[in-house]
C-alpha angles and dihedrals in degrees: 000000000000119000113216124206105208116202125182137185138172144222148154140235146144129252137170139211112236128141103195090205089059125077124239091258092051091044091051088043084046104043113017114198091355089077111078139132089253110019135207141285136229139184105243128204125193125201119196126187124200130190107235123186108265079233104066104102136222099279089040103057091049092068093042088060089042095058095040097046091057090047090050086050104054091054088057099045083063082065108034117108093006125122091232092216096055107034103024109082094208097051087053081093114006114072108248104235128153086258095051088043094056094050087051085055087046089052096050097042092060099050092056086068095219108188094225112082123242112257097173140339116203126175125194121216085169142001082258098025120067138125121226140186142194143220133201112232127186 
């Protein structure tokens, strides 16, 4: 049986759809109110499971989630407040939709080499509207 820690944080930050090889009339047929000159904002929340040893203890554990929820934080905060598009090198490109933000997340967690392996990742645009993934753990 495998034990998952579970850590969340939140920000909040604009995007906006846009496609540049599509013309404004494509983009607006493509991405509806998504598609402006400016954009819109959201209040994110990330959710991010780890597999932990059944034997780490209480305490233990505590400090586990301590450490990993910073760590998840300050990943956020680089986010927070940001329009995605214009700040964020790799959204300068890429559209910056739930499912391209997740995969960010999933890029800078695992350079930070945690040594607990990742279990899910799911991150919230909206209460019904997320992304998730899952890992297989073993």
């Amino acid at each position: 049986m495998i034990r998952v820690l579970k850590i969340q944080s939140e920000f909040s930050s604009a995007h906006l759809y846009k496609n540049a090889s599509f013309s404004v009339a494509e983009n607006k047929k493509q991405f509806g109110r998504c598609y402006s000159k400016y954009g819109h904002g959201h209040n994110y929340r990330i959710e991010v499971g780890f597999q932990v040893s059944e034997k780490i203890g209480d305490t233990q554990l505590i400090k586990i989630n301590e450490v990993l929820s910073k760590k998840l934080t300050a990943l956020t905060q680089k986010l927070d407040h940001e329009h995605l598009n214009f700040v964020i090198p790799e959204f300068k490109k890429t559209i910056p939709t739930t499912e391209n933000i997740l995969l960010y997340f999933e890029k800078k967690l695992a350079s930070l080499k945690l040594p607990y392996p990742l279990i899910s990742i799911k991150l919230f645009e909206m209460e019904n509207l997320w992304s998730e993934k899952y890992y297989v753990t073993v």
